[in-house]
GUDREN-366990 format. One record per residue (C-alpha): x, y, z; residue in one letter. Coordinates in Angstrom, 1 decimal, m for minus. Last residue first. Layout:
N
<<X,Y,Z>,"a">
...
***
This chain:
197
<<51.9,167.7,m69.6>,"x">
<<48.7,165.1,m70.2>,"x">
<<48.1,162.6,m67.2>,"x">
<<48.8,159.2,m68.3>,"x">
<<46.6,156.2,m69.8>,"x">
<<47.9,153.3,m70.2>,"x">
<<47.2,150.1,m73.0>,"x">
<<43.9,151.2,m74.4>,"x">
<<42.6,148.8,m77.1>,"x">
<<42.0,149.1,m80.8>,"x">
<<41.5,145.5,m82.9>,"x">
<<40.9,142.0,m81.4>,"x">
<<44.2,140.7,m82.8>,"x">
<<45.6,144.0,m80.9>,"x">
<<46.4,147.6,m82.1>,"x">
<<48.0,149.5,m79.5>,"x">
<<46.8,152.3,m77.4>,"x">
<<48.3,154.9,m75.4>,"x">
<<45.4,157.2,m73.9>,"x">
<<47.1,161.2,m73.1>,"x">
<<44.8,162.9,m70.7>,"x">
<<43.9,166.5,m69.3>,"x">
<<41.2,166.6,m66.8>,"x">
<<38.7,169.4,m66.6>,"x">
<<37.3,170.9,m63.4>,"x">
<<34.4,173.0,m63.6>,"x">
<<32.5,175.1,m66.4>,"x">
<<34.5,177.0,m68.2>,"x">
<<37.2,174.7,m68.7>,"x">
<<35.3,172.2,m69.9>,"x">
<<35.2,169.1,m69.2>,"x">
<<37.5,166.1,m70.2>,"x">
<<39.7,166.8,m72.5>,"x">
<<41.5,163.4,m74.2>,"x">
<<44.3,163.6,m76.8>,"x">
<<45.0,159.9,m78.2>,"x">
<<48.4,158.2,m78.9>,"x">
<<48.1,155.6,m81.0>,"x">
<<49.9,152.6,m81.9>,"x">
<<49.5,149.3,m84.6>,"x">
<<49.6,151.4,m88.1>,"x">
<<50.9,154.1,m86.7>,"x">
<<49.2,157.0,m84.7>,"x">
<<49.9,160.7,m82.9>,"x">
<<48.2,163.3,m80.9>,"x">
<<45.0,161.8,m82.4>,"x">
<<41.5,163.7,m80.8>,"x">
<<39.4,163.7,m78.2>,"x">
<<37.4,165.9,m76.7>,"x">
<<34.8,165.6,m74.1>,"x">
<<31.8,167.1,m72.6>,"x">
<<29.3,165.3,m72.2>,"x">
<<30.2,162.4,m69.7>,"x">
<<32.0,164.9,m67.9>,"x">
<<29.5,166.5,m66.5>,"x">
<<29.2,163.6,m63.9>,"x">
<<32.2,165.6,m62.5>,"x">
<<35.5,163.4,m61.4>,"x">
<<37.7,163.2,m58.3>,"x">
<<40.4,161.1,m57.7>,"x">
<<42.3,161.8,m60.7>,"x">
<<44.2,159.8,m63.4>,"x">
<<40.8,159.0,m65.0>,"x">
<<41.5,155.9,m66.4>,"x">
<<43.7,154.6,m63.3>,"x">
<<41.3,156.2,m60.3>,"x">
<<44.3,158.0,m58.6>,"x">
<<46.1,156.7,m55.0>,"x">
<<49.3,156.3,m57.3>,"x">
<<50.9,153.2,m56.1>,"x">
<<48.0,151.4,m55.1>,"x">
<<45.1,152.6,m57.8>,"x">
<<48.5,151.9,m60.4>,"x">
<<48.6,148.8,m58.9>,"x">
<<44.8,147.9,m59.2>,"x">
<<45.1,148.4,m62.9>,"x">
<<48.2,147.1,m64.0>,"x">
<<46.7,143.6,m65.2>,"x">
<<44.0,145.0,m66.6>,"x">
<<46.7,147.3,m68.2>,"x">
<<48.8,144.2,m69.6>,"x">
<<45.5,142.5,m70.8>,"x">
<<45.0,145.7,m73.4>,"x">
<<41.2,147.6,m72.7>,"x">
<<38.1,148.1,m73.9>,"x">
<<36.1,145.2,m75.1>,"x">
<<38.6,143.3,m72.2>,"x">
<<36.8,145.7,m69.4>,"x">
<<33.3,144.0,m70.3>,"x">
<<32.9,141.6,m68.0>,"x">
<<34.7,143.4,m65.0>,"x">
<<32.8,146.3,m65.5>,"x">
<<29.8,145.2,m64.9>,"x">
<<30.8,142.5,m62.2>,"x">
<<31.6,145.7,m60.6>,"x">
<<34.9,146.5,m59.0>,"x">
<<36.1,149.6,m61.2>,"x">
<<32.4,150.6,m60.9>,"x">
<<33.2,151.4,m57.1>,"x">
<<31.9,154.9,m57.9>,"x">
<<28.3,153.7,m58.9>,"x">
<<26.1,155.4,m61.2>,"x">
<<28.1,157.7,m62.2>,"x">
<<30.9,155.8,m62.6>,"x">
<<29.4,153.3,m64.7>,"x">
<<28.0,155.8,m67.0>,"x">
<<32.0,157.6,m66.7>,"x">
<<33.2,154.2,m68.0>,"x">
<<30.7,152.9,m70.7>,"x">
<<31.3,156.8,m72.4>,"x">
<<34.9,156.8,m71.3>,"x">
<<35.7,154.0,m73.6>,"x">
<<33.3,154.6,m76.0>,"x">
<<35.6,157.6,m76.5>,"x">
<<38.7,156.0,m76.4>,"x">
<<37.1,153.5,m79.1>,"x">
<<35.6,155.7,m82.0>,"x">
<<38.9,157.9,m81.1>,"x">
<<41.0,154.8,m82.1>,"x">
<<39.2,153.5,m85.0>,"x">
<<36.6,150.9,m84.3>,"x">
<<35.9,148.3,m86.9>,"x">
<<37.6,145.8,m85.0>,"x">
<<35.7,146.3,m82.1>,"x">
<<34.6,148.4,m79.4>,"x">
<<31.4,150.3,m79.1>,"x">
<<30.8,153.6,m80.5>,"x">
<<28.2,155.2,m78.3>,"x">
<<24.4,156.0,m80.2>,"x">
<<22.2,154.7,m77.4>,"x">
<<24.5,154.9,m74.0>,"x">
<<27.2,151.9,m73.6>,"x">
<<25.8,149.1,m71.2>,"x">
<<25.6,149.1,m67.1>,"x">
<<25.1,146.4,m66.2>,"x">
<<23.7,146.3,m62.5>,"x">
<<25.5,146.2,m59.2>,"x">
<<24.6,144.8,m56.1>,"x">
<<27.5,145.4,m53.1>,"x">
<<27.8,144.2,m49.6>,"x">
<<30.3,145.5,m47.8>,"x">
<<33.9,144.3,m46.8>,"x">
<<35.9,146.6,m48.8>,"x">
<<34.0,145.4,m51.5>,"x">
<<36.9,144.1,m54.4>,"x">
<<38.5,141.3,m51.8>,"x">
<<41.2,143.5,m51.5>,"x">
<<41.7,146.5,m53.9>,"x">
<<40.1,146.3,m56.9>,"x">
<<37.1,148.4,m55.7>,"x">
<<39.2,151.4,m54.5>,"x">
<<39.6,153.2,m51.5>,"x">
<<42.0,156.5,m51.3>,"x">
<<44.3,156.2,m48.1>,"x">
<<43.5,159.1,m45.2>,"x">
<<43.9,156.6,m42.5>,"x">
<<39.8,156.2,m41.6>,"x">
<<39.4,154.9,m45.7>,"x">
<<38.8,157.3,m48.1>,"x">
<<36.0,157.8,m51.0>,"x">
<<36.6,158.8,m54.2>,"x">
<<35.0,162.4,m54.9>,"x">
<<32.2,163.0,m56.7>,"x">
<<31.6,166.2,m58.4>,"x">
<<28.3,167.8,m59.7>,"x">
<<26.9,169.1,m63.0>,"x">
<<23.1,169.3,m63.2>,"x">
<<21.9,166.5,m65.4>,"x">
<<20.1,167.7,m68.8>,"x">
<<20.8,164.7,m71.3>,"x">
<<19.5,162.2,m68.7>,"x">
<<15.9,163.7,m68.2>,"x">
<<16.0,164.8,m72.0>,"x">
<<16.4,160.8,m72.8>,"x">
<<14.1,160.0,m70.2>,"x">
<<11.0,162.3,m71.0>,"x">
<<11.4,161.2,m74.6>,"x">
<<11.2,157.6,m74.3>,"x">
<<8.2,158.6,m72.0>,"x">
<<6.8,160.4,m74.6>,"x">
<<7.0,158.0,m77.2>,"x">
<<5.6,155.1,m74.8>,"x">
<<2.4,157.7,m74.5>,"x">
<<2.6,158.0,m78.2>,"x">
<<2.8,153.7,m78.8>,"x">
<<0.1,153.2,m75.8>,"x">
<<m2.7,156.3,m77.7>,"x">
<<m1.9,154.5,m81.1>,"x">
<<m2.7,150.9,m80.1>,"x">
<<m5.9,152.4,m78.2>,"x">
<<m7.3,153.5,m81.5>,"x">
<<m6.6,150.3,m83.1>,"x">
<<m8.4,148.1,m80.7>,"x">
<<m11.2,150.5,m80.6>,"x">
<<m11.3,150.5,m84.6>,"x">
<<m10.8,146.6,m84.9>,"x">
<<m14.2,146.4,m82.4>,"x">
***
């Protein structure tokens, strides 16, 4: 009876193995595609923040956590560690909904991420600009997610300036972006985000 019971243990924990592994290479091998940000009927870019946060429809959202492996945010994150968890958590969210910006997802975990005073900018800058404020763009490609490089343009003890490419050029569009960041009693956080010159 223990040698059924055993046997049968092992054939569940390799078929949960493979479907582990199914989804990870299901995820890691997306087709690229764009999304664009939708507009309303007089040509102005919709987003999430503005309004009431639906543009009057019903939305469900889900959590939508950093991938296996992403930096998270924290004190012990260094400012790449954190740009690039950054865009990890955001371009997930994006993907799976484009109206992430007004998620109860993103809203609970925006503060891990970034500095009060760009929270608090955030649905201005979607007002006055008409661009998605992290991406600086209205459009995006879910290749995106893997493919970026980031790097320290320049850093002091409480600011950074971070170097972000996102895409490559070979392969679609690629966005260009300088992060500011400022060291905060709850460590790295972005502060703006610009379009890089």
């Amino acid at each position: 009876m223990n040698r059924t019971l055993f046997i049968s243990l092992i054939i569940a924990v390799i078929a949960l193995a493979g479907i582990i592994v199914y989804f990870l290479l299901s995820q890691t091998f997306k087709p690229a595609t764009t999304t664009t940000i939708p507009q309303n009927q007089f040509g102005q870019t919709t987003f999430p923040n503005s309004g009431n946060g639906n543009n009057g429809q019903n939305q469900v959202s889900t959590s939508t956590p950093p991938p296996p492996n992403s930096p998270t945010p924290g004190m012990s994150a260094d400012p790449i560690q954190l740009t690039k968890g950054f865009y990890t958590w955001y371009l997930s969210g994006l993907i799976k909904d484009y109206m992430f910006a007004g998620t109860p997802a993103f809203n609970s975990e925006k503060n891990n991420w970034l500095t009060q005073d760009f929270i608090n900018a955030w649905s201005e800058i979607e007002t006055e600009t008409q661009v998605d404020p992290a991406l600086q763009t209205q459009d995006f490609e879910n290749s995106w997610l893997d493919a970026m490089n980031i790097s320290i343009d320049a850093q002091t003890a409480t600011s950074s300036v971070v170097a972000i490419t996102l895409g490559n050029s070979g392969s679609g569009n690629v966005d260009n972006l300088l992060a500011h960041l400022l060291f905060t009693s709850a460590g790295w956080r972005i502060d703006s985000i610009e379009p890089a010159q």
